[in-house]
PLY file of the C-alpha trace (Angstrom):
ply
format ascii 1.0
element vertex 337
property float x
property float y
property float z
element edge 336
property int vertex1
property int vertex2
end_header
0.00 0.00 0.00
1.10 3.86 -0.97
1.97 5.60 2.03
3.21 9.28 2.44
6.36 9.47 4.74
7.88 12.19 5.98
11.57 11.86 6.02
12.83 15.00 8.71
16.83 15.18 8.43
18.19 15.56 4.43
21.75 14.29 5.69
23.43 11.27 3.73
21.40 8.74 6.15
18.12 10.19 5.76
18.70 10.82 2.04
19.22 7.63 1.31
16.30 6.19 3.28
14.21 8.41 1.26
15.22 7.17 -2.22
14.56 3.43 -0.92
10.89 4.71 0.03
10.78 6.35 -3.12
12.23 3.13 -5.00
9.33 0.98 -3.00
6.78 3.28 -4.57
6.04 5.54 -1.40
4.99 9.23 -1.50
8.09 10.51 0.16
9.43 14.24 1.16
12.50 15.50 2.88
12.57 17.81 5.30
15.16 20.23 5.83
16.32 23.81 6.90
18.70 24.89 4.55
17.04 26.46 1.69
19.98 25.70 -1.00
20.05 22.16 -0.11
16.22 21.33 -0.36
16.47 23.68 -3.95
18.92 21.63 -4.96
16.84 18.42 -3.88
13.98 19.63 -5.79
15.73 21.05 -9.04
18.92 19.22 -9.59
18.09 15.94 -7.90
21.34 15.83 -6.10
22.55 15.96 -2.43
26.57 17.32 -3.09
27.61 18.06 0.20
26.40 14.58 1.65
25.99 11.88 -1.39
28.40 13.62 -4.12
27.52 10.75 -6.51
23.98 9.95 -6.60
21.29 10.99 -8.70
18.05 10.86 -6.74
14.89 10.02 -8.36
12.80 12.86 -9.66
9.82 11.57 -7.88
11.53 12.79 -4.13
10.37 16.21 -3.09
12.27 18.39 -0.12
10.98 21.05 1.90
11.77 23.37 4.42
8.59 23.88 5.62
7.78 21.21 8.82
3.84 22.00 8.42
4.33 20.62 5.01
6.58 17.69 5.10
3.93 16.03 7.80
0.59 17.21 6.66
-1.24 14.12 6.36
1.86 11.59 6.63
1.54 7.96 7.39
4.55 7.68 9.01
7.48 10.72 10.51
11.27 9.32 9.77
13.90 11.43 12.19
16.79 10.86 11.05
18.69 14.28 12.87
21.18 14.70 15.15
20.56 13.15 18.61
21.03 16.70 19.79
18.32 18.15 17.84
15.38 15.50 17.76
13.80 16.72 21.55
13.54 20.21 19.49
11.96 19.13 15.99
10.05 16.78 18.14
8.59 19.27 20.07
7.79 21.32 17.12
6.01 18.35 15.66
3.84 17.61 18.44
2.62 21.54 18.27
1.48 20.80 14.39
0.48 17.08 13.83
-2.88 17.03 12.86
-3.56 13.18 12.14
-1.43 10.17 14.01
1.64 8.98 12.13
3.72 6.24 12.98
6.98 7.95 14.33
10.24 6.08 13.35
14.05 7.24 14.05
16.60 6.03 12.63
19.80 8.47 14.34
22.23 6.52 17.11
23.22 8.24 20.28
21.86 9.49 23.62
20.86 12.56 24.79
23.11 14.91 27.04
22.74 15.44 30.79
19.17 13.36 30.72
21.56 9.80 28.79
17.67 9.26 27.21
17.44 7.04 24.25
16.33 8.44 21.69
12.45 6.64 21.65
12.57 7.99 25.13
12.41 11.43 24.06
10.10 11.06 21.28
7.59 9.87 23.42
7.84 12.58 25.65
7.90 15.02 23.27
5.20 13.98 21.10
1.79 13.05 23.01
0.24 9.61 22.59
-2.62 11.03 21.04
-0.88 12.21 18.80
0.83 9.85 17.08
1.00 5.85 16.46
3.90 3.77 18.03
7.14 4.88 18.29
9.64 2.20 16.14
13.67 2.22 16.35
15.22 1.65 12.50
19.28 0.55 13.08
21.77 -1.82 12.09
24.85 -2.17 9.98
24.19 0.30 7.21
26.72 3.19 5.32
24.12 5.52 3.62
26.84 5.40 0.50
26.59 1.67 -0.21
22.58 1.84 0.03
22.50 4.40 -1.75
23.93 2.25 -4.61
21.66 -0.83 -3.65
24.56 -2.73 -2.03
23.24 -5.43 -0.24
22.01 -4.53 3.22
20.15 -5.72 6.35
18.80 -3.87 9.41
16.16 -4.21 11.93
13.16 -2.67 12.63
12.19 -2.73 16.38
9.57 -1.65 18.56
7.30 -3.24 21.61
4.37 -3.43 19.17
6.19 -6.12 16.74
2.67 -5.34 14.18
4.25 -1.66 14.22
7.82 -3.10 13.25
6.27 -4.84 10.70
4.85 -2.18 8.97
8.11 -0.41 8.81
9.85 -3.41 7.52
6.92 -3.71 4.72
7.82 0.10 4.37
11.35 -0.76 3.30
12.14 -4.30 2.15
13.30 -4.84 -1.28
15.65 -6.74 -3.19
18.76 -5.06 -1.66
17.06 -3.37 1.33
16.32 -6.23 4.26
14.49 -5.97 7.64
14.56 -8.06 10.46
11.58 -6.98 13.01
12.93 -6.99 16.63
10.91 -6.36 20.32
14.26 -5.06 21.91
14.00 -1.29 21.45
16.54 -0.45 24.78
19.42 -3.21 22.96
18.84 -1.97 19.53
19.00 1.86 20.33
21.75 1.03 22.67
23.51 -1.17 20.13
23.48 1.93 17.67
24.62 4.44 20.27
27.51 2.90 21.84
29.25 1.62 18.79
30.24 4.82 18.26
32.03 5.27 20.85
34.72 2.03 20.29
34.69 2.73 16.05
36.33 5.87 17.76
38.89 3.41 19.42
39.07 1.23 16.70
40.41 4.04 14.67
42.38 5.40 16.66
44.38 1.99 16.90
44.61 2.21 12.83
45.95 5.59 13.75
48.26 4.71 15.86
49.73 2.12 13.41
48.38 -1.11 14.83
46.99 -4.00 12.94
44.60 -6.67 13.05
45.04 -8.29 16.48
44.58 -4.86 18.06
40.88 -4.30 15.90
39.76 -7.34 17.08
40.70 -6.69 20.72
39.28 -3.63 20.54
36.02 -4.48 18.85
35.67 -8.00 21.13
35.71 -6.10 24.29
33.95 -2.94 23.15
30.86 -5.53 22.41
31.63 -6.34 25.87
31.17 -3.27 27.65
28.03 -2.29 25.11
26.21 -5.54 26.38
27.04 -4.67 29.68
25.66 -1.57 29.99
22.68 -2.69 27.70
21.69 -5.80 30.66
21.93 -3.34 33.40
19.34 -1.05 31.31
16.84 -4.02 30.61
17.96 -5.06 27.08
18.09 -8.50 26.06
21.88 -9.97 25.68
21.00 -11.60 22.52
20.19 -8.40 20.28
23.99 -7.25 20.90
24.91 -10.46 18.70
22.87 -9.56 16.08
22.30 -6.91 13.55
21.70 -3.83 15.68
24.90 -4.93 18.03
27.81 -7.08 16.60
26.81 -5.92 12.92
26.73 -2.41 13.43
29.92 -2.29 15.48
32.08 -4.50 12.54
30.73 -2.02 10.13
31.07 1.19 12.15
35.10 0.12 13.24
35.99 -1.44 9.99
35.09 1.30 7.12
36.50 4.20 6.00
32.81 5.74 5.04
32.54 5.69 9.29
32.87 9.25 10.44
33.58 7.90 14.27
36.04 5.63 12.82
37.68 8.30 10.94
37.47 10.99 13.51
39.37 7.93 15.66
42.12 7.34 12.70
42.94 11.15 12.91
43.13 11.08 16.99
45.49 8.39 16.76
47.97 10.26 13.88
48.08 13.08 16.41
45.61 15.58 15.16
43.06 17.69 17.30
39.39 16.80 18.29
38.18 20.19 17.64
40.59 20.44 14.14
38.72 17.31 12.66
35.34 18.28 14.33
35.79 21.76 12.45
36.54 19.48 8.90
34.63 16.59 9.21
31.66 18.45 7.71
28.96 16.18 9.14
27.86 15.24 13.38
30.41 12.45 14.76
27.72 11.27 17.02
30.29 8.63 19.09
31.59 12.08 20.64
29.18 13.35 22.54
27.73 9.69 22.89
31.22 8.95 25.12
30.40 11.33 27.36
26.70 10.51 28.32
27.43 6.83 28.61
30.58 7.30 31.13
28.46 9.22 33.10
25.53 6.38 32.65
27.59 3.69 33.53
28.83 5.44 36.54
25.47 6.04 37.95
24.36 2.43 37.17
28.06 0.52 38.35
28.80 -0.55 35.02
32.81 -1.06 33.87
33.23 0.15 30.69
37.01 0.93 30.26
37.60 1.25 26.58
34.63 3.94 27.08
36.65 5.70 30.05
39.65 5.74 28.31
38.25 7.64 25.12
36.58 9.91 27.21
39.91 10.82 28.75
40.99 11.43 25.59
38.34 13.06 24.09
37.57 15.14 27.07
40.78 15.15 29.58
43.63 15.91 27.07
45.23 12.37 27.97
47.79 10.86 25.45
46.10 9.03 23.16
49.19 6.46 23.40
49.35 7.02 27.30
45.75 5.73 27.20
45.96 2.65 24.55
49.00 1.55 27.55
46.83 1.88 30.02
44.25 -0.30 28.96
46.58 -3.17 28.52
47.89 -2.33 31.96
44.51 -2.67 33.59
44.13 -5.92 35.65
43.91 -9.32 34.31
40.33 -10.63 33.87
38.48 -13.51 33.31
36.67 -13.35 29.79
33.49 -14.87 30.49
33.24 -13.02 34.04
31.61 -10.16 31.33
33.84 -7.57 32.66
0 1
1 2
2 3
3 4
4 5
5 6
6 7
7 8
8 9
9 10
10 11
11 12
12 13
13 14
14 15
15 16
16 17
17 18
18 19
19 20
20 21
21 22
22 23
23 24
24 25
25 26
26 27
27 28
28 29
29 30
30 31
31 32
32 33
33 34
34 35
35 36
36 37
37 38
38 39
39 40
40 41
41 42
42 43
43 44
44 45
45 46
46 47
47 48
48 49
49 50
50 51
51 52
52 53
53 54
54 55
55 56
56 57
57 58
58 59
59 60
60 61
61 62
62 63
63 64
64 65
65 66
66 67
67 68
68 69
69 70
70 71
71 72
72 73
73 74
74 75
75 76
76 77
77 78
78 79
79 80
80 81
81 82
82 83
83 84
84 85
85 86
86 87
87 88
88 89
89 90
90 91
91 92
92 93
93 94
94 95
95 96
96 97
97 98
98 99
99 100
100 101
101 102
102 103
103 104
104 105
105 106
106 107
107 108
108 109
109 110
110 111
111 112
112 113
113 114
114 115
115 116
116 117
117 118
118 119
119 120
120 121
121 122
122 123
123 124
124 125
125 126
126 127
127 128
128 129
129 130
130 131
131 132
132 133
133 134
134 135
135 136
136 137
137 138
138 139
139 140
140 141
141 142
142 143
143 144
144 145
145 146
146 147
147 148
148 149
149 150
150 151
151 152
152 153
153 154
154 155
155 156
156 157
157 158
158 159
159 160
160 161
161 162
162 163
163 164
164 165
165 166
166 167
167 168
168 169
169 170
170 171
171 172
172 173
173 174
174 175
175 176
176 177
177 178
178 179
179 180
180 181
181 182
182 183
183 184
184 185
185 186
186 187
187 188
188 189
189 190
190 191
191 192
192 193
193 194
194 195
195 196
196 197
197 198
198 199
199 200
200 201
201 202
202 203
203 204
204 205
205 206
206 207
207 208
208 209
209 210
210 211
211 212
212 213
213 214
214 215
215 216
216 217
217 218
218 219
219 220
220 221
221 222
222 223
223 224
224 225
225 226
226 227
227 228
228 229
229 230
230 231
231 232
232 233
233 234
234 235
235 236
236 237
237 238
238 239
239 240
240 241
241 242
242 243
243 244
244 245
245 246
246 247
247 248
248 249
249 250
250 251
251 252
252 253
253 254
254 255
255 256
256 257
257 258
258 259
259 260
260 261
261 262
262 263
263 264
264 265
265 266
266 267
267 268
268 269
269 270
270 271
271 272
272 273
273 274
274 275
275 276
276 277
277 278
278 279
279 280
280 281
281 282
282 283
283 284
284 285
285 286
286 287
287 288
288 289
289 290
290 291
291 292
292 293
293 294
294 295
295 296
296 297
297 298
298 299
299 300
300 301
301 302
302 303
303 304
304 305
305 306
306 307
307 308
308 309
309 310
310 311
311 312
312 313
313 314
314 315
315 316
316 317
317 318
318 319
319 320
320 321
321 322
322 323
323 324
324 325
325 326
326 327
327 328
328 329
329 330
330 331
331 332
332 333
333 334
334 335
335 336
């Protein structure tokens, strides 16, 4: 069935998202606030500054008008900056007229409150107001979809019939969903792999090789399922799409931005120098911070976490720290800590 989504965030994520609903035959417009971008959207069919090669389909419309983009929409897609969606949230709750099915598809947690990101939604925008609330994630670079690489992600929410309409909403011959209950281990999956593709890059950076990406990846699962029990996930998500997936993906690809901004770290340059350059959000950074400060209020080890933080946030050696994470204590793996 046709539906009309509403696709808020024209980054390289939400642009290609769009051009799969477009692709499945869905009335789809993006939403955005720079009036150059969404002109070049809607006249040139092109998305420069965020998906330099791709043509998008003639049939996807971009606005910057919010009244617009949601006016009768089946379904909202955020896909903003974790920092932004409490705001545009807000604003859509003061607007909505009908009930749309609200999906996200961004990865992090909110400052000072460490919310997920559903969390906020559903404070934000009233139950009246809108259907159920469904988490979109997994191992996915917006440049390879965008090219109909083969890819698989997972649609989750408490209300699996919800799930599955998003997963109708999407599946195609290169586009897969898996529906999923776990909303706290997928959106925590999402978030926190941020935060060790930023190790994992840094160890490229520092000019380590193999046997220090898998140590680093191993053990950042680790922590990420630790801190995902003590929250009320279930330990099996972080072994599948939303958790192991996303993490080999996010540490292993030169199209991550937290891997990249990680890779820089390590060769010596500064965080606010590759912030300044990067030219899109590196999520994993302000992701470190809230989950340090999570995991402290909960009693949850997360070392690789602590150690980027100090990094990130303490001015510590990024060599002084890779020692002394190797100097910590010995452990016994299957004590899960």
């Amino acid at each position: 069935m046709k539906q009309k989504i509403a696709v808020l965030g024209p980054g390289s994520w939400g642009t290609a998202l769009a051009q799969v609903l477009v692709e499945n035959g869905h009335e789809t417009i993006l939403w955005g606030k720079n009036p150059a971008q969404v002109k070049e959207i809607n006249e040139q069919h092109t998305n420069h500054h965020y998906l330099p090669d791709l043509i998008l389909p003639t049939e996807l419309k971009a606005t910057i008008s919010l009244e617009e983009a949601i006016k009768d929409a089946d379904a909202l897609l955020f896909v903003i900056p974790t920092k932004a969606i409490r705001e545009v949230a807000h604003q859509v709750a003061a607007i909505v007229e009908n009930q749309p099915y609200i999906i996200h598809a961004s990865k992090g947690l909110e400052q000072i409150s460490h919310k997920r990101i559903s969390e906020v939604l559903a404070e934000e925008i009233p139950e009246d107001k809108r259907k159920e609330i469904i988490v979109l994630s997994g191992p996915s670079h917006a440049e390879e979809v965008a090219v109909h690489d083969i890819t698989t992600i997972t649609a989750a929410s408490p209300e699996l019939d919800a799930a599955t309409y998003v997963q109708e909403l999407f599946m195609n011959e290169y586009f897969r969903i898996y529906t999923n209950d776990d909303v706290i281990g997928v959106e925590l999956g999402a978030a926190l792999k941020n935060i060790i593709a930023l190790g994992a890059g840094a160890m490229v950076g520092l000019g380590f090789g193999d046997n220090a990406k898998a140590a680093i990846m191993t053990r950042g699962l680790a922590e990420i399922s630790r801190l995902g029990v003590a929250l009320g996930a279930n330990p099996l998500t972080f072994i599948g799409l939303s958790g192991v997936g996303d993490l080999i993906v996010t540490c292993t690809s030169v199209h991550s931005r937290n891997w990249r901004t990680g890779q820089l770290l390590g060769q010596g340059k500064k965080l606010e120098e590759i912030l300044n350059n990067m030219g899109m959000i590196v999520e994993g950074v302000s992701t470190t911070k809230a989950a340090l400060e999570l995991s402290k209020q909960l009693g949850v080890e997360m070392p690789i976490t602590e150690a980027i933080h100090s990094v990130l946030y303490e001015g510590k050696d990024i060599k002084i720290a890779a020692k002394d994470i190797m100097l910590r204590d010995g452990r016994i793996e299957n004590e899960f800590s």
